[in-house]
N, C-alpha and C positions, 0 to 999 in steps of 0.2 A: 259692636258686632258688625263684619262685614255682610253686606249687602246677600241675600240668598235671593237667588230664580231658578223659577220653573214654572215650564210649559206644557200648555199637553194640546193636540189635535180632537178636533170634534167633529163628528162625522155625523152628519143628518143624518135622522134616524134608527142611529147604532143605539140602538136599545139594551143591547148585551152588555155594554160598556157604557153604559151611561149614568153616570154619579160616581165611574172610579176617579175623575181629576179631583172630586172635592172631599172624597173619603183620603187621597193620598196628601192633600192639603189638611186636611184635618190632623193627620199622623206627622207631617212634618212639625206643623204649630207644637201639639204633646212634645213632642222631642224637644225642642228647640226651648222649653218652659214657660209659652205663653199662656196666660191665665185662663182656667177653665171657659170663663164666661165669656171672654172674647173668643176664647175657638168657637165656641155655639153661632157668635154671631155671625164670622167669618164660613161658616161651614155652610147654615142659612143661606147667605149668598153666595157665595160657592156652586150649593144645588140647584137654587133657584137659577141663576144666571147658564149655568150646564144644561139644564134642562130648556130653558125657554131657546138657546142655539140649538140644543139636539132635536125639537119638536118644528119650530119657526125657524129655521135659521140657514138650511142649509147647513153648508162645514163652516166650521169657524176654530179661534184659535182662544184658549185659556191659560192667561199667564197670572202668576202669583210674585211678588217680588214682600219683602220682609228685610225695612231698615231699623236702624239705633229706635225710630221714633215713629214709625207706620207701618204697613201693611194695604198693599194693592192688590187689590184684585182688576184684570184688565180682561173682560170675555169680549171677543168680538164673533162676527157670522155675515156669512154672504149672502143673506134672505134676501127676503123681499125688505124687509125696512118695517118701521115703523110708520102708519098712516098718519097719525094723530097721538102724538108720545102724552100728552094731556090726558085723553080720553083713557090711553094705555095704562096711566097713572091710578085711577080711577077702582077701589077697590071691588072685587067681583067684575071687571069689565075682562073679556076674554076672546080671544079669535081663531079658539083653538078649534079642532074641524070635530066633528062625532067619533069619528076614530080614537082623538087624543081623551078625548072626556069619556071612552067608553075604561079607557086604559088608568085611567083616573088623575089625571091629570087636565089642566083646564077651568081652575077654579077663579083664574082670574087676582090670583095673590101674588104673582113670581116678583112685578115689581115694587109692587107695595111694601112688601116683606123684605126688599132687597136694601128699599129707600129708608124704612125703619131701622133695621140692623147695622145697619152703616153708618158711619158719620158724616158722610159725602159722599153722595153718586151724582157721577154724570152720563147721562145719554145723549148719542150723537145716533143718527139713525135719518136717515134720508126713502121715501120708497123706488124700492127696485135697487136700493145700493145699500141693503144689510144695516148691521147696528153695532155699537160699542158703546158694552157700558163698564163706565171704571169708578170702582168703588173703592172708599177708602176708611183706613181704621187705626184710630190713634193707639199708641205705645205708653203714650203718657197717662197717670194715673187722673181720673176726674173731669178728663176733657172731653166725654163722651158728648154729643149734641143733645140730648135729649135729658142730660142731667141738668140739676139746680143748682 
């Protein structure tokens, strides 16, 4: 299979449009005949990652690439950064303002959920210089990280 990308722009606070990069990633995955249960996964981060740029992030940019043997997911954003990616890590830890937790969002899971579902994430994130995190997702059968 050659190499498939795609991009999509994210725009702080566009709430109207917000979860269409990873419902459109979800639909390409179907198409394309990736297994149910890895689209869940991928979808998972997907939102998670769209949403924590769309609320924290400023604009930022979501790319998806799909070769012979993985699956990238690439979000990045021009926020503020992450303070303490450690503490970030940290399940129910959250920085979201009243506004975002009235909306219901803010629970403090984006990257824990993101670090589960994956088989490799990485975050780079500096404060005052935004964040990318790239996550990735094996094609091969039983190589999940989390399997025995």
């Amino acid at each position: 299979m050659a190499a498939l990308k795609k991009s999509f722009q994210l725009k702080s606070r566009d709430f109207m449009h917000a979860g269409e990069a990873s419902i459109s990633v979800q639909n390409m995955l179907k198409q394309i005949g990736i297994e149910p249960a890895l689209i869940r996964r991928v979808a998972i981060c997907a939102y998670e990652g769209e949403m924590n740029a769309v609320t924290h992030g400023e604009n930022g940019n979501f790319r998806i690439e799909v070769n012979t043997d993985k699956i990238i997911l690439d979000i990045s954003d021009e926020g503020p950064g992450i303070e303490d990616i450690e503490k970030a890590m940290e399940k129910g830890f959250s920085t979201a303002t009243e506004e975002y937790r009235e909306m219901g969002f803010g629970a403090g899971m984006g990257l824990p959920n993101m670090e589960t579902n994956s088989d490799r994430m990485d975050i780079e994130s500096e404060k005052g210089q935004g964040t990318r995190v790239v996550m990735r997702f094996s094609l091969s059968p039983g190589s999940r990280k989390n399997e025995t």
